[in-house]
N, C-alpha and C positions, 0 to 999 in steps of 0.2 A: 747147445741147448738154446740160448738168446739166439741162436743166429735161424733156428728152426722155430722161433716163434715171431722173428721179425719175417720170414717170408712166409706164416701163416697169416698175419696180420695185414701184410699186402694184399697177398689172396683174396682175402676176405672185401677188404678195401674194392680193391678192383671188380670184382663179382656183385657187389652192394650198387656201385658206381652204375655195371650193366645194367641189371633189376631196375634199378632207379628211371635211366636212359627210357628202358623199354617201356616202362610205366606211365612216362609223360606224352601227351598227346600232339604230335606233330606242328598243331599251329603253337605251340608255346615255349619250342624249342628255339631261341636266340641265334642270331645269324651270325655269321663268324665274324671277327671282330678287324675292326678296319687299322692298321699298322702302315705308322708314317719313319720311316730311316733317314735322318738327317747324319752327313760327315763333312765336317770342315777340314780343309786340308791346306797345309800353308808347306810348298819347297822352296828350296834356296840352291843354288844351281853355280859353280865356283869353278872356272874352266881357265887352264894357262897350255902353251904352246907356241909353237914359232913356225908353223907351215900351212898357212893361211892362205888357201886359193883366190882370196881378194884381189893379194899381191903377187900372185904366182907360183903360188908353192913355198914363197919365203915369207916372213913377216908374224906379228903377235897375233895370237887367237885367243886373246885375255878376252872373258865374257863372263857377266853374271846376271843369273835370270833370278828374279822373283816371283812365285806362285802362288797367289791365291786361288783357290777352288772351293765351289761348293758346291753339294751335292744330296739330292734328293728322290726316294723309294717310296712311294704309296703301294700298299698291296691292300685289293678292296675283293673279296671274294674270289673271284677267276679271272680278275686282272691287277695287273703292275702297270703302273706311271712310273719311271727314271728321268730323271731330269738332273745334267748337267754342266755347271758355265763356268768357266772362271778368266784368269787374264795371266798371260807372260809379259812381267815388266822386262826390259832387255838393254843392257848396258853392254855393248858391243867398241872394244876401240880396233875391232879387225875390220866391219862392215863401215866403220866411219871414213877409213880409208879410200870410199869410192868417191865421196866428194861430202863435206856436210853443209855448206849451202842449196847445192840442186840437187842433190838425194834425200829424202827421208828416209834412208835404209843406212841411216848413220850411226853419232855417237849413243841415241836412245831411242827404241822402240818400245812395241806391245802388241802383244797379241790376244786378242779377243775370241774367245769361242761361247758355244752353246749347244747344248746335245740331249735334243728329246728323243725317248721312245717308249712303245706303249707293247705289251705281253700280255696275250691273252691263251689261257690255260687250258684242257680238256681233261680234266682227273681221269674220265672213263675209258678214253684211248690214250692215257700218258702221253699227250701231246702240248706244244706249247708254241706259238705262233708272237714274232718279235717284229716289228716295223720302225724303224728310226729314221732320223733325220738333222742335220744339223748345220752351225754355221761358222767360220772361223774368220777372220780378217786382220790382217798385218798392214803395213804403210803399202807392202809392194806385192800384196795376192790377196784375191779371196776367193774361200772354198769353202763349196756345198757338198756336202755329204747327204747318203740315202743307204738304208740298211734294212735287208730284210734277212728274218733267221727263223730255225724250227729246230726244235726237239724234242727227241722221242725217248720214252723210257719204259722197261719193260714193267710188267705187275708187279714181279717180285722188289724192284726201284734196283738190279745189279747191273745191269745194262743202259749204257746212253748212248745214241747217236744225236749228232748235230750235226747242222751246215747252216753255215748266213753265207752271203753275198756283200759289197760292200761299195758305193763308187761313188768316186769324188772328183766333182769337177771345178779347176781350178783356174782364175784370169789368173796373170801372172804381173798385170799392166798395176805403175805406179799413181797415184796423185788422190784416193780416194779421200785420204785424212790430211792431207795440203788444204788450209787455206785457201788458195788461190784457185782449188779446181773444185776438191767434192766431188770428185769423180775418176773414172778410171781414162788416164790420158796415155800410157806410154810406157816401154820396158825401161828399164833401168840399166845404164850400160856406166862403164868405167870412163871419167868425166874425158879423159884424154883421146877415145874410143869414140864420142858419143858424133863425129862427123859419118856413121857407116851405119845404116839400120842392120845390124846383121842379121836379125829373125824377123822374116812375115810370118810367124805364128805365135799367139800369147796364150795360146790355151793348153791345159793336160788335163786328161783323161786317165781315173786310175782305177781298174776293179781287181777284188781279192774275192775270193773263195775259200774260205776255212770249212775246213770239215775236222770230227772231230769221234772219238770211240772210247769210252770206260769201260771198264768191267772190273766189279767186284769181286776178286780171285780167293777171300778166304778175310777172316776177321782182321786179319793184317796186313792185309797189301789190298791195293787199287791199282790196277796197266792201262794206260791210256796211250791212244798213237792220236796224232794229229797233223794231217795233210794239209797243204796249202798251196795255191796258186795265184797268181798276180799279174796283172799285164797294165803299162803303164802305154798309155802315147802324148803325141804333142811335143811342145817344149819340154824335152828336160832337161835341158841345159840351163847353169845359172848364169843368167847374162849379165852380172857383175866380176863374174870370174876372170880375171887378169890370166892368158897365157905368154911367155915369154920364148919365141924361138932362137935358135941356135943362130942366126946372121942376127939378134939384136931388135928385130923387128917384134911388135907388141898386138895380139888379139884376143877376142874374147871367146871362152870354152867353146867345146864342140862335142855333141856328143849325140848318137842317133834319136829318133824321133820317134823308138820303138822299143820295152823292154818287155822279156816276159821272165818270171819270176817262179821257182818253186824251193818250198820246206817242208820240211817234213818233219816232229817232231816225240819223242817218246817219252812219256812221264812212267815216273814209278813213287807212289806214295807206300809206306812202309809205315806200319807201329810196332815199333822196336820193345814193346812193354815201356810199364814204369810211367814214365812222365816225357818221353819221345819220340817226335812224327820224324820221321826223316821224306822230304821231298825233293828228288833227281831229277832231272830232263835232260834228255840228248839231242842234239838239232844239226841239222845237214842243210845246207842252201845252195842253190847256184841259178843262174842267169846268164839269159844270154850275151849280156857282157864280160863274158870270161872271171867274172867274182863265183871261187866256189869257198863257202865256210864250212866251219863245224863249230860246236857250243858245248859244252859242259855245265852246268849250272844244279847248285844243291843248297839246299832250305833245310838245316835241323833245329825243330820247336822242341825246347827245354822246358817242361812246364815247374819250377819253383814252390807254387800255392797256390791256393784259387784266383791269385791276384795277379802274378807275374808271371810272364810268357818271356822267354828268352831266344829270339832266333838269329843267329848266327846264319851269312851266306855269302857262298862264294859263287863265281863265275869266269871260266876260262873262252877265248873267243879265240880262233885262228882264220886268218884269209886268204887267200892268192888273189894276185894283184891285177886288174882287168888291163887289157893289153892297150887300152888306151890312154891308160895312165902314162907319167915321166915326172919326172924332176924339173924343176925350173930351168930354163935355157935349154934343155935335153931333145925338143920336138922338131920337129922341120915342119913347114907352108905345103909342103904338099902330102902331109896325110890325112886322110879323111876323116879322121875324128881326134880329136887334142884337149889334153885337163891335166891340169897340175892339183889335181882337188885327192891330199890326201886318204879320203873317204873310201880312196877307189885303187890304194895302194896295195902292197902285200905288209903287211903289221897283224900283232898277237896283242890281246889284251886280255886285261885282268878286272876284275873287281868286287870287291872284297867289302865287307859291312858286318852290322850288326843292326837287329832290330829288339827292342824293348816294348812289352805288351803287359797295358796295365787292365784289367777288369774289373773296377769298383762294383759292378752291378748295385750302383743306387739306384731304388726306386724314388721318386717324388712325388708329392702332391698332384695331380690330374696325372696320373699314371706316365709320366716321361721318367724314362730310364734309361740312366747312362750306362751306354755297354763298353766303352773302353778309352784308354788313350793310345796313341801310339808314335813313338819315337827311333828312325832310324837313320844312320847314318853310312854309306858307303862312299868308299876313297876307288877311284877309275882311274887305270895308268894305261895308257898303248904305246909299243914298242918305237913309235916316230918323235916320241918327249911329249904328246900329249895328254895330262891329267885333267882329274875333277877330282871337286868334292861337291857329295850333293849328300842335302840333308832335306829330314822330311818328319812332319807332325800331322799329325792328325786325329780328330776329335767324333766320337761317336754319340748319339743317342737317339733313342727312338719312343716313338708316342705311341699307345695300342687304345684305341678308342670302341668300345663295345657296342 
């Protein structure tokens, strides 16, 4: 009986609400109201290993980064402003090993970004039109990004297509944040090495194409596939990369000047009843460098009370190893492409975490309302002895201005 008189009282509510609507005269109806998302994000980034391409496939790959980021959403009627910058502080003693007087790709670096983009929306053809742009700079690269995306969703909102484009051109050449230059002077080669220009090329070319498919299967599940392709050119070889061949003798990586790149991806979100989302994704890759993967990866949201979100996730990675990989000492001078850069070995990995979600939803004074914190931590192991710990905070709240 209460529960037949609380959904006559909505009723009523909502049909009052209509009346109401229709009764007021068009110029006096308030325009939608302008909403600002602010999230601070601070990572910590804790890396140990001993097969450091610096040195040849041998040596410590101890690194720890620090991240600060920030980030910000204007949504003003039928458009969105994104705007993103933050920095990687980089405490490296694998990369100091190339020399830390004439390298600045030494004991400490940083990495600077920034990334706008603007969304502009079509409610009547469920469309949505995204154009980005951005900038990133280290001691020994800088890259420009450019981004354009659409998507489409049907009336009923159960269907979504997308696809962006993505491409980022990158100098590879050292000396911008030197003292001495303020500019881009030269690649970076391993101090003992540096008598041999090995590359007349410093630049990479890189485009991705993401496409992407949802659909709403029923109040509990969501199937989504997502394709992807990628072609990379230029240097991609890291010209710090120490290789060691089988007579003793010492060069620097090799690796073509050409990659193309496909994924392909399958989500499955699921509400299990009660207070749990479970979210899956399957992932398949390969290239034409003989790297083919596969991925596993699952997100289950525990929700506790309005306040705490509980998500548990794991992640299984497997690879086969591209053929021009080897072990240190293992290569010989006369094959056409040579790397001891782990990266590109055959190894399985794992990692495992937990994420903690708080949602005080206070409102404040001039209407900023905090929407949440959030705390997670995941431990990363791959089967060559290389670990991480990375940990990650972050801070929500938004302003809605009428």
């Amino acid at each position: 009986m209460v529960r037949i008189k609380k959904r006559f009282a909505l009723g009523c509510f909502v049909l009052s609400n209509c009346f109401a609507q229709a009764q007021t005269p068009p110029d006096s109806i308030p325009p939608p109201p302008s909403k600002t998302e602010i999230e601070l994000v601070y990572s910590h980034y804790i890396q140990e290993g001993n097969h450091s391409a610096v040195t040849g496939g041998e040596g410590t790959e101890k690194l720890m980064v620090y991240g600060p980021s920030f980030n910000l959403k204007n949504t003003r009627k039928k458009r969105t402003l994104t705007l993103n910058l933050g920095s990687d502080l980089i405490t490296s003693a694998s990369t100091d090993r190339i020399d830390f007087v004439m390298s600045s790709a030494s004991k400490h670096d940083a990495r600077n970004y920034v990334n706008a983009a603007y969304t502009l929306k079509s409610e009547k053809r469920g469309l949505s039109f995204t154009g980005g742009a951005g900038i990133s700079m280290e001691s020994d690269y800088l890259s420009l990004s450019q981004t354009l995306g659409i998507v489409k969703t049907d009336k009923h909102e159960l269907r979504t297509l997308s696809a962006s484009l993505q491409a980022f051109n990158d100098d590879l050449r050292w000396g911008r944040l030197n003292p001495d230059y303020y500019r881009p002077v030269k690649l970076v080669y391993p101090i003992e090495l540096r008598k041999t220009e090995w590359f007349d090329e410093y630049r990479r070319q890189s485009y991705t194409l993401k496409m992407g498919w949802t659909q709403v299967v029923n109040k509990r599940n969501v199937v989504g596939i997502f394709p992807e392709f990628g072609l990379q050119k230029g240097l991609l070889s890291t010209p710090f990369h120490r290789i060691f061949f089988q007579d003793g003798e010492k060069a620097v990586e090799k690796l073509p000047d050409k990659r193309l790149k496909g994924l392909a991806a399958f989500k499955w979100n699921r509400f299990v009843g009660g207070r749990t989302i479970i979210k899956s994704t399957l992932s398949a890759y390969t290239d034409d460098w003989g790297i083919v993967s596969v991925s596993v990866e699952n997100e289950t949201a525990v929700k506790f009370s309005g306040l705490f979100t509980l998500v548990p996730h794991l992640r299984f990675y497997a690879q086969k190893a591209s053929p021009y990989f080897a072990k240190k000492g293992l290569h010989t001078s006369d094959e056409p492409y040579f790397t001891s850069d782990f990266d590109l070995s055959k190894f399985h990995s794992y990692k495992a975490g937990m994420r903690l979600k708080y949602y005080p939803r206070n409102l404040h004074p001039r209407r900023w309302l905090v929407n949440g914190w959030n705390l997670d931590y995941a431990l990363y192991f791959r089967s060559d002895g290389l670990s991480a710990h990375i940990f990650t905070l972050s801070f929500d709240l938004s302003f809605t201005k009428t």
